[in-house]
C-alpha positions as CSV (number, residue, x, y, z in Angstrom):
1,X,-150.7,-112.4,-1.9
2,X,-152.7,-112.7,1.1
3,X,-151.4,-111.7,4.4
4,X,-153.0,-113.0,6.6
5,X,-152.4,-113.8,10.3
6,X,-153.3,-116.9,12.1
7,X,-154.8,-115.2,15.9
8,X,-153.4,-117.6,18.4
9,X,-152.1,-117.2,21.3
10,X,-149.7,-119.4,23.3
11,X,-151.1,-120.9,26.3
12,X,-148.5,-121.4,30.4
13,X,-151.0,-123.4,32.2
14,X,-149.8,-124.2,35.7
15,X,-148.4,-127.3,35.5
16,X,-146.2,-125.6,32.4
17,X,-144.9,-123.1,34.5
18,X,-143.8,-125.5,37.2
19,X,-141.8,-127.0,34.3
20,X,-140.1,-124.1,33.3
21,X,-139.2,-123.7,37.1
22,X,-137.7,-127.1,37.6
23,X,-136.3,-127.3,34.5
24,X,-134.4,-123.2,34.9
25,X,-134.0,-124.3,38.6
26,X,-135.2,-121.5,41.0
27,X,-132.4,-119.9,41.7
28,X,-131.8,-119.1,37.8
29,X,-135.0,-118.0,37.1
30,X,-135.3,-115.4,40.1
31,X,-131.1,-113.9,39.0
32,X,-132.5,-113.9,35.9
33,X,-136.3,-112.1,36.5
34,X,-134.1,-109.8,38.8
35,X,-132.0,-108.8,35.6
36,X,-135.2,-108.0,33.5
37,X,-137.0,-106.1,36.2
38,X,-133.5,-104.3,36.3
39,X,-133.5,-103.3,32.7
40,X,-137.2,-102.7,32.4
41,X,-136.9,-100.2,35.5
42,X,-133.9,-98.1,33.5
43,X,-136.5,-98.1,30.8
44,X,-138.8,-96.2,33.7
45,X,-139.7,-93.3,30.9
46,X,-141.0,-95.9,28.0
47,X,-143.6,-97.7,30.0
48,X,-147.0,-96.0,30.3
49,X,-147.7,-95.7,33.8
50,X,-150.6,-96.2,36.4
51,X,-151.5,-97.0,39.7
52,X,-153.3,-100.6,39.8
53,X,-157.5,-100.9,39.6
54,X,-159.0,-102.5,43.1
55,X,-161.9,-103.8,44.1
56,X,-162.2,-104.5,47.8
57,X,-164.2,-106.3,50.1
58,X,-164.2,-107.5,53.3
59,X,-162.9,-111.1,52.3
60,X,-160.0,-109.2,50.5
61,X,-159.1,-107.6,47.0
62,X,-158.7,-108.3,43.4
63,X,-156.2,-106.1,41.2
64,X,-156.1,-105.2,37.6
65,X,-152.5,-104.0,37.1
66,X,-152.1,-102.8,33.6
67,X,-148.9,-101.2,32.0
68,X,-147.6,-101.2,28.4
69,X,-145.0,-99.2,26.1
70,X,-144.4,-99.2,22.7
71,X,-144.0,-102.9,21.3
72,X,-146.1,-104.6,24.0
73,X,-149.2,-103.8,26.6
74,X,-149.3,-106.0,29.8
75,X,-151.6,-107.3,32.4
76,X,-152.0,-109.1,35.9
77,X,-155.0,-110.2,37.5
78,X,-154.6,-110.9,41.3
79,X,-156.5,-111.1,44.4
80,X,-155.0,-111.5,48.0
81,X,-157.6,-112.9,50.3
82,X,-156.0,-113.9,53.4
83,X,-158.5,-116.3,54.8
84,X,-158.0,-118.2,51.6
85,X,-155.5,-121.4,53.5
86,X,-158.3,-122.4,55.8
87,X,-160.6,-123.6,52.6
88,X,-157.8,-125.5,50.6
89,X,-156.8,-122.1,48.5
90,X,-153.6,-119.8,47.8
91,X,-153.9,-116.3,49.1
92,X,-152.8,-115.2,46.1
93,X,-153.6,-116.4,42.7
94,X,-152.8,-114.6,39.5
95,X,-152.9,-115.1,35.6
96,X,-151.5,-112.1,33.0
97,X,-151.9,-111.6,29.4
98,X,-149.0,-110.2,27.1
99,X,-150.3,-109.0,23.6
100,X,-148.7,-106.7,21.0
101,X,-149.4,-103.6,20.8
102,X,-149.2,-103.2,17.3
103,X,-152.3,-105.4,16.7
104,X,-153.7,-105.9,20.1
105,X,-153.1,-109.5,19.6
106,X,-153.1,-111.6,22.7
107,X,-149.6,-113.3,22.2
108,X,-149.3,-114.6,25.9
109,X,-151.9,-116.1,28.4
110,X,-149.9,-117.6,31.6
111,X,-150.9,-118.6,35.2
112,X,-149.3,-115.7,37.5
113,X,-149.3,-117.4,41.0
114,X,-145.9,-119.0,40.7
115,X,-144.2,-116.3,39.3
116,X,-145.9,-113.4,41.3
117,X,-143.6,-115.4,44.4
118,X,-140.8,-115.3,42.0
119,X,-140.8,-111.9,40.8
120,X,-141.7,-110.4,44.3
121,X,-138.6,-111.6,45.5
122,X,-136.6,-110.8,42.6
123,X,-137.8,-107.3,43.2
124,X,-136.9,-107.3,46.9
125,X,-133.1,-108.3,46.2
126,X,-133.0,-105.7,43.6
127,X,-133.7,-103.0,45.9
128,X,-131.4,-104.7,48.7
129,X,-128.7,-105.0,46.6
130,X,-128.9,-101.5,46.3
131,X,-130.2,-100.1,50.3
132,X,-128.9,-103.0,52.1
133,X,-125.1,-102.7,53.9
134,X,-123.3,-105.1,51.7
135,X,-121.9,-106.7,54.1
136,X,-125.4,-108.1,55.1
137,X,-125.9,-111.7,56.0
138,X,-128.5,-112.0,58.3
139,X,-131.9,-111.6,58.0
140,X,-134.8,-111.6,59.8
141,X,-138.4,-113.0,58.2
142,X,-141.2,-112.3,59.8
143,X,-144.7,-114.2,57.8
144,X,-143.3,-117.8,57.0
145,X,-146.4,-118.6,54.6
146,X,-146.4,-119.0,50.8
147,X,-143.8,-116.3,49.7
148,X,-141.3,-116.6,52.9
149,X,-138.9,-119.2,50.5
150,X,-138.8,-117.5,47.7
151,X,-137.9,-114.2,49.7
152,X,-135.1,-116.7,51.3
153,X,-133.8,-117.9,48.0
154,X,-133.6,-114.6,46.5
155,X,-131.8,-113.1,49.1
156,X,-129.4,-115.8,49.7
157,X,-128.3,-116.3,45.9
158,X,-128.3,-112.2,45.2
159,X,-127.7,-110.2,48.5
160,X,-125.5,-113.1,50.2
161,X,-127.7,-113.7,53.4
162,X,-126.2,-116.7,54.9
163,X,-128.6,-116.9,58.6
164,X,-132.2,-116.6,58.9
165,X,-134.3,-115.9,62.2
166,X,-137.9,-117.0,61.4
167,X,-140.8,-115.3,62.8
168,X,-145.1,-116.3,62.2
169,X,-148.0,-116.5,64.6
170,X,-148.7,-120.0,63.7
171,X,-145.8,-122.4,64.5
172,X,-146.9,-124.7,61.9
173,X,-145.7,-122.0,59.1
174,X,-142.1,-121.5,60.3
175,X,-141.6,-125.3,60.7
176,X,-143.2,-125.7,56.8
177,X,-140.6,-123.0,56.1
178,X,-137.6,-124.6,58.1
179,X,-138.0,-128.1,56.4
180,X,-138.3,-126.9,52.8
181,X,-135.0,-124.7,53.3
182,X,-133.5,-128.0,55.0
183,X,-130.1,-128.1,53.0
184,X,-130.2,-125.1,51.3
185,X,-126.9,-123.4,52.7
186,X,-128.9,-121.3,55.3
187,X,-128.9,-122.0,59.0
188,X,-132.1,-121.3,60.0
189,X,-133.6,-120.1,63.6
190,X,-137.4,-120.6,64.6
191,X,-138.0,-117.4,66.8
192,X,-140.6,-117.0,69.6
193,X,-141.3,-113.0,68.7
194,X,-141.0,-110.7,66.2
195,X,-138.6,-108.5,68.7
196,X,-136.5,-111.6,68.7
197,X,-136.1,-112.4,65.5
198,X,-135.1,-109.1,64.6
199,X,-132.6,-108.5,67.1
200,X,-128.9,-108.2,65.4
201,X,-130.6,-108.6,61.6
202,X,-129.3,-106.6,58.5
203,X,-132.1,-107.1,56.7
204,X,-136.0,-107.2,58.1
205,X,-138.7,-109.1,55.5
206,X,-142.0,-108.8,56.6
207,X,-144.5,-110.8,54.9
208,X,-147.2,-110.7,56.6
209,X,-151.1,-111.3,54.8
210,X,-153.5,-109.8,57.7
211,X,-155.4,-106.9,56.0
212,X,-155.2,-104.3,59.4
213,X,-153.3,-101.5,60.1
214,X,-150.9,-103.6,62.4
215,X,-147.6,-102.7,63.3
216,X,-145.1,-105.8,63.0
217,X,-142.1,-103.7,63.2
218,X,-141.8,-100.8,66.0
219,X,-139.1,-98.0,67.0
220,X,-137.5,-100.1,69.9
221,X,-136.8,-102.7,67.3
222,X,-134.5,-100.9,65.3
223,X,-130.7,-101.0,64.7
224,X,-128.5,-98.8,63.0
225,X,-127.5,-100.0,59.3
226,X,-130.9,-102.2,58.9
227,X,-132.7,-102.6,55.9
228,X,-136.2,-103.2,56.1
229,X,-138.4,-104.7,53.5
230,X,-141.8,-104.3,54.0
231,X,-143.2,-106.9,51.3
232,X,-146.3,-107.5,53.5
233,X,-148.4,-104.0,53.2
234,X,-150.1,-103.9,50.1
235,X,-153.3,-102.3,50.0
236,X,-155.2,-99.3,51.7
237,X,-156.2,-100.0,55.5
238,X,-152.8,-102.6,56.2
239,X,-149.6,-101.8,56.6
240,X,-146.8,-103.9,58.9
241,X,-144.7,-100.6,59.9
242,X,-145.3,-98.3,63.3
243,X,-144.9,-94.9,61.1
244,X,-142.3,-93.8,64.1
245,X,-140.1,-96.7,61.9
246,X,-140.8,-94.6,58.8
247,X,-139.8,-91.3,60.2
248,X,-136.5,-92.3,61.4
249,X,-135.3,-94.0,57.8
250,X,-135.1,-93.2,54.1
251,X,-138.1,-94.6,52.5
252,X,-138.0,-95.8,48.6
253,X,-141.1,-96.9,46.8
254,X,-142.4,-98.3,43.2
255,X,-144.7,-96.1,42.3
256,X,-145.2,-93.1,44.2
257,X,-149.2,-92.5,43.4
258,X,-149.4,-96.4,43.8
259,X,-147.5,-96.4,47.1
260,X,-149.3,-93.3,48.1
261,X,-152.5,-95.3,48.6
262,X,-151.4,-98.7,49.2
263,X,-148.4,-98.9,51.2
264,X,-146.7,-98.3,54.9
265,X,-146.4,-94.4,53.6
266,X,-150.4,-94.4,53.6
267,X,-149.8,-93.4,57.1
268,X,-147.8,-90.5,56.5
269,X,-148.8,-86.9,55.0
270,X,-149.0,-86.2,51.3
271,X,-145.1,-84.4,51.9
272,X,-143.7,-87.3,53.6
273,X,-140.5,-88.0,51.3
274,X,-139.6,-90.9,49.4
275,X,-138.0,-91.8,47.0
276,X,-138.8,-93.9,43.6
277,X,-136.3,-96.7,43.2
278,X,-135.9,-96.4,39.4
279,X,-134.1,-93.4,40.5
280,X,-131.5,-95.4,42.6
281,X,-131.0,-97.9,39.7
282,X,-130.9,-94.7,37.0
283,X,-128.0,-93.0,39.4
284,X,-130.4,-90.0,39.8
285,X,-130.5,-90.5,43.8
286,X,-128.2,-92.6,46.2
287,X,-129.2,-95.5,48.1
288,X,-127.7,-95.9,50.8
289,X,-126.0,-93.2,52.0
290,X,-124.2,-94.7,55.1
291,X,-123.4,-97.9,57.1
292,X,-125.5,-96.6,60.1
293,X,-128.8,-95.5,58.1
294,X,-131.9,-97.0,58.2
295,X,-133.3,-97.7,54.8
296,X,-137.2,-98.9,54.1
297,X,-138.3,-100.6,50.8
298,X,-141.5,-100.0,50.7
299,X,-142.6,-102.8,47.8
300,X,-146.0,-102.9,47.2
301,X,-145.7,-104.8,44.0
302,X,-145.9,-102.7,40.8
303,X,-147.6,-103.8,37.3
304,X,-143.9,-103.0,35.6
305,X,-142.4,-105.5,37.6
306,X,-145.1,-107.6,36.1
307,X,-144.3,-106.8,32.5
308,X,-140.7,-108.0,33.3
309,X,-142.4,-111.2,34.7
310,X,-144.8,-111.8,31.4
311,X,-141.9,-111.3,29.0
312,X,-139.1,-113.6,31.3
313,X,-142.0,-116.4,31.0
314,X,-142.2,-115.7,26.9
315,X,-138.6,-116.2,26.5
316,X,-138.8,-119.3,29.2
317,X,-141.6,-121.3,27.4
318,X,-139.8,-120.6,24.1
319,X,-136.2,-121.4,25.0
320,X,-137.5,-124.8,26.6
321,X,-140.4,-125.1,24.5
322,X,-143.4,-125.5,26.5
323,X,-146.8,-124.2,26.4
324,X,-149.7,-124.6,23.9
325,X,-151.3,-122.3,20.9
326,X,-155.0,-121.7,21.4
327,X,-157.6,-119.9,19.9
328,X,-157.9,-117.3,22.2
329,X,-159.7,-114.8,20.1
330,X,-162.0,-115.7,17.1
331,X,-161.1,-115.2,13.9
332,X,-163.6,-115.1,11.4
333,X,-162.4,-115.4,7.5
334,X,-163.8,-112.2,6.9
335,X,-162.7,-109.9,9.6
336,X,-165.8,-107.9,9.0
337,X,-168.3,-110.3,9.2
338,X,-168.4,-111.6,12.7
339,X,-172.4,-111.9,12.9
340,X,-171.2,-114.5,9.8
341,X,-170.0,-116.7,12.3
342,X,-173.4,-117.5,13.8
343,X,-174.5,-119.2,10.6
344,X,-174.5,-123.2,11.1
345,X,-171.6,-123.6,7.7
346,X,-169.8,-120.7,8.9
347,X,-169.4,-122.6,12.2
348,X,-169.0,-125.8,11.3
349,X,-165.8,-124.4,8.3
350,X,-164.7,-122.3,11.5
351,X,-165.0,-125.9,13.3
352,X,-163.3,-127.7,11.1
353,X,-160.4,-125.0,10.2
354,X,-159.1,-124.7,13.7
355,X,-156.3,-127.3,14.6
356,X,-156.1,-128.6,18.3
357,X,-153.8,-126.9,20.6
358,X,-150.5,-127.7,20.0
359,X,-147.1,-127.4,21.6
360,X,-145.8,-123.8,20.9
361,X,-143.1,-124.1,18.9
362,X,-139.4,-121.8,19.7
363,X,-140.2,-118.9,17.1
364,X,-143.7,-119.1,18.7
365,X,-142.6,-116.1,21.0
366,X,-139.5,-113.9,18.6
367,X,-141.7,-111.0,19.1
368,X,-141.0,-110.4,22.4
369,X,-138.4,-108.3,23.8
């Protein structure tokens, strides 16, 4: 008996994932990324680990970040290029690939951009939930571009922020923001500085996309209690935190070898301390440890998180049944005879034996966790 399996893969175009979005609703799909990341972060010691491949240039950088354990290996492509708006494009775009381990098998090919905003904010309530006072209910965004609503969203459903005091260098951004949060429980300031945005916040977002060394948030702008989330710092040569903001709070990071290189700590020495959030979640180290301390997330954005992303869009297109099988990787009918597939029959039977894409079906996806 022949056991042979058909190699196709199931196919999240964009339009497909703005389905799954509308039809979870936002605020479902971030509590419920936020819950995977959560468990995929307690699994810290299953996951094979590494810092993210980058190639820069001056326009920007595109990522590779890989990670996998022992049922699945995972993958994000991304770029952030932040002079990307003034010719019609997103600063960040991103696609991933999901495939089993056991074969190598692409099982998942999915557009990324969407769900990089929604897992980035997942991640950030995560770690707020857990550094942030808990009786926090302002906070302070400074960057209102592409990510800004998500963070908003996240924060409001998860944390319990209730104000917002919006920050950006261009006006138009934090009026875009201000009108798509219209009616979404959140009263909502338009600042006229970062200082002043800040001033009596909880919790601090910065989301800026420049790629400098700048220094959005400084000493004097500090209160006792605040959390600061430093989404905006990402890659070597820009950060968003004055390193005098580091040195006075209790930093927590990702990936410490990641965050090493790409994030606010790139400033510091190599024995600056931080601490790895997986510990937090694992009980391992505290959080916060008072009401008065200042606490730093220093999220750079870490493949794992990405992982939890993939497999949350799996289960998505599979409860709701969306997405497409395609024929992603050839199959030849004799696995050994690739070359064969040059011959003109060989093509043609290859031709003729693949069916068109079709509509993945809800066992399509079983095999993932």
């Amino acid at each position: 008996m022949s056991n042979k399996q058909h190699a196709t893969t199931v196919y999240i175009g964009a339009t497909d994932m703005v389905r799954i979005v509308q039809r979870k609703g936002l605020g479902r799909c971030i509590a419920e990324l936020a819950a995977r990341i959560e468990r995929d972060f307690l699994r810290w010691h299953d996951f094979d680990l590494s810092a993210r491949v980058a190639c820069h240039s001056p326009h920007g950088v595109i990522e590779l970040m890989p990670i996998g354990d022992a049922r699945h290996f995972a993958f994000k492509y991304v770029n952030g290029h932040p002079e990307n708006t003034r010719s019609g494009l997103p600063t960040v775009m991103a696609f991933g690939v999901l495939a089993d381990v056991a074969t190598g098998l692409p099982l998942v090919l999915s557009e990324l951009t969407l769900v990089t905003a929604i897992r980035t904010a997942a991640m950030s309530a995560v770690a707020a939930c857990r550094l942030a006072r808990p009786d926090s209910r302002v906070m302070a965004l400074i960057g209102n571009g592409a990510q800004s609503e998500f963070q908003a969203i996240a924060m409001r459903d998860l944390v319990g922020i209730r104000e917002l005091r919006l920050f950006d260098v261009d006006p138009a951004a934090s009026a875009k923001l201000a009108a798509n949060l219209a009616g979404h429980g959140l009263t909502l300031t338009i600042c006229n500085s970062t200082a002043e945005a800040v001033r009596g916040a909880d919790i601090v977002t910065t989301l800026t996309a420049d790629k400098n060394l700048a220094t959005i948030i400084t000493p004097a702008m500090i209160e006792p209690g605040m959390h600061i989330n430093a989404v905006g710092g990402d890659c070597p040569g820009k950060t968003e935190l004055h390193r005098g903001v580091l040195e006075a709070a209790a930093v927590f990071v990702e990936f410490e070898p990641q965050t090493r290189v790409e994030g606010d700590i790139q400033q510091m020495s190599a024995d600056f301390a931080v601490t790895e959030f997986w510990h937090v979640l694992a009980g391992n180290q505290p959080g916060r440890r008072s009401a008065d301390q200042v606490t730093v997330f220093d999220s750079v954005g870490f493949a794992l998180e990405d992982y939890s992303a993939l497999c949350f869009v799996s289960d998505a297109a599979t409860e709701l049944g969306i997405g497409n099988r395609i024929e992603l990787v050839l199959q030849p009918a004799d696995p050994k005879n690739l070359f064969g597939l040059l011959g003109s029959a060989a093509l043609a039977s290859l031709t003729s034996a693949a069916a068109p894409s079709q509509p993945a079906s809800a066992p399509a996806l079983q095999t993932v966790d």
